[in-house]
C-alpha positions in Angstrom: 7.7 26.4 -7.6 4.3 28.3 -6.4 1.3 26.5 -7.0 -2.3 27.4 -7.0 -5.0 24.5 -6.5 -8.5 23.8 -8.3 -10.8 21.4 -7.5 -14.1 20.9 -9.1 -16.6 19.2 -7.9 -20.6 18.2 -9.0 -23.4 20.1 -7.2 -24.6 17.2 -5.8 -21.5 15.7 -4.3 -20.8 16.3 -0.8 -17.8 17.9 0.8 -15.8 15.0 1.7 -15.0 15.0 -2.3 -13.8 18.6 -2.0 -11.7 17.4 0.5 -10.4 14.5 -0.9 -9.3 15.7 -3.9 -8.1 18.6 -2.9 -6.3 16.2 -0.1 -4.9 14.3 -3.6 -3.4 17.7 -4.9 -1.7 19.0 -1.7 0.0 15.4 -1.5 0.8 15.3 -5.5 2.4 19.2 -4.7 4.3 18.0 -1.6 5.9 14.7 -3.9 7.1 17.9 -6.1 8.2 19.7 -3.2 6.0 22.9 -5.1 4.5 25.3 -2.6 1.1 25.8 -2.3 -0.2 29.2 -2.3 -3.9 29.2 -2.8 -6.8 26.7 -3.1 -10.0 27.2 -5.6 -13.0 25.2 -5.7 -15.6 25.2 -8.8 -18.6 23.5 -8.6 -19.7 21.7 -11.9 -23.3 23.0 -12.8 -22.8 26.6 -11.3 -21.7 29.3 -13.4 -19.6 29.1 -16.2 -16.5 29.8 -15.2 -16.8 29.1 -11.6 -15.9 31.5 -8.8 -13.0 29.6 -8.0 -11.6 29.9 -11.9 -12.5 33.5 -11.5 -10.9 34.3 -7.9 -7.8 31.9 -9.7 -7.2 34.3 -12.9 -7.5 37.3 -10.5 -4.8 35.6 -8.3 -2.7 34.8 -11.6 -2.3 38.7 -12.6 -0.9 39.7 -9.2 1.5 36.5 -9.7 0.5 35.0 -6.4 1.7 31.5 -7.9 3.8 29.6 -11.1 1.4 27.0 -11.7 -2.2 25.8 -11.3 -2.6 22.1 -10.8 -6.2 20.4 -11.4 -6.6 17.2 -11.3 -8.5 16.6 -13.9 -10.1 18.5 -17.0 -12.8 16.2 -18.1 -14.9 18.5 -15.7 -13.4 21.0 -17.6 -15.2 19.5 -21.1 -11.6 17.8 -21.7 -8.7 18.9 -23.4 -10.2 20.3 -26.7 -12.3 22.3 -25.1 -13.0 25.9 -25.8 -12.8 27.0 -22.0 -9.5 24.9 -21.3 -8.0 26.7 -24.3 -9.0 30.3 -23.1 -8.0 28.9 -19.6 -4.4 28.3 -21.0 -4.2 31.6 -23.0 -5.0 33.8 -20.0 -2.6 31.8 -17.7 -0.1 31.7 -20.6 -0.5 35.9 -20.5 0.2 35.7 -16.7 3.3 33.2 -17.3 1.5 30.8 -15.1 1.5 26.8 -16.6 -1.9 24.4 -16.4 -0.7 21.4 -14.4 -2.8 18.1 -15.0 -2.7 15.5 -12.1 -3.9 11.8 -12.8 -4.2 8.6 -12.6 -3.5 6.8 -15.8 -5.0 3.1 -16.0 -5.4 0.8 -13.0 -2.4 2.9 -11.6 -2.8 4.2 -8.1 0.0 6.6 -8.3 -0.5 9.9 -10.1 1.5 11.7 -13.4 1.3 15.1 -14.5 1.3 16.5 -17.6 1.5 20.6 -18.4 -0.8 21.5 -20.7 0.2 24.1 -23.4 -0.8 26.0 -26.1 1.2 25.3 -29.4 0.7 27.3 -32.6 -3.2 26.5 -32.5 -3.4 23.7 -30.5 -3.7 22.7 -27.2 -1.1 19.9 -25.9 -0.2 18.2 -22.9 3.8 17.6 -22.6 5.7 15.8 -19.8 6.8 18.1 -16.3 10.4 18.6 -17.5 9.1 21.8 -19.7 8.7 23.6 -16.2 12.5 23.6 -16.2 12.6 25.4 -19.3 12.4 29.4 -19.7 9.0 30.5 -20.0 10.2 32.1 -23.5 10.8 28.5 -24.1 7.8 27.0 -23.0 5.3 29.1 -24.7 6.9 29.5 -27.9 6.7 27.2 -30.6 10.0 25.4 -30.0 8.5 23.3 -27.7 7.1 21.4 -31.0 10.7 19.7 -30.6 10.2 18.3 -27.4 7.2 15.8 -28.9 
């Protein structure tokens, strides 16, 4: 699978944190063996969306990759958030998934979850659903799968 990166970072951070977690992202990819095609960095503070989310959707309509992978969204304002969800409609347009990456707990090693649009909600749901058909995935029979 194709994958697009994007990091965001705070204004006030230096690059080493770019680095880092876009460093976390490439490794998380390579564990998937999913091929990374493009890198975008937002910084939190700037403009709302960010150049990198901008240069990303751009990217998305000439299907340059199958996925984006972030590795977070609480810079994002979280899960319920209005940008995540028009994030996830305009990917979903482009047949491109929104891959979480994260640590859960005191857990070093990372899990993903794809987040999803379902009827009018926003959902996160285990990797599997990237096996399925895209008809599948953004339709609401996913609804059986939690």
């Amino acid at each position: 699978m194709r994958v697009a990166l994007l990091a965001k970072v705070r204004r006030d951070c230096d690059q080493c944190d770019v680095d880092l977690q876009l460093r976390m992202l490439r490794s998380f990819a390579d564990v998937h063996d999913w091929l990374v095609t493009r890198e975008y960095v937002d910084t939190a503070g700037g403009e709302f969306p960010g150049r990198g989310t901008n240069r990303m959707m751009v990217d998305a309509s000439k299907n340059w990759f199958d996925a984006v992978l972030v590795a977070s969204l609480e810079g994002y304002g979280g899960l319920k958030s209005a940008f995540v969800r028009i994030v996830v409609d305009r990917l979903a347009k482009h047949r491109v998934s929104l891959v979480c990456a994260h640590q859960e707990g005191g857990d070093s090693s990372l899990r993903a979850k794809v987040v999803l649009r379902v009827e009018s909600k926003v959902v996160e749901l285990g990797l599997s659903i990237l096996d399925r058909p895209w008809s599948e995935r953004a339709s609401s029979r996913v609804r059986r799968w939690f």
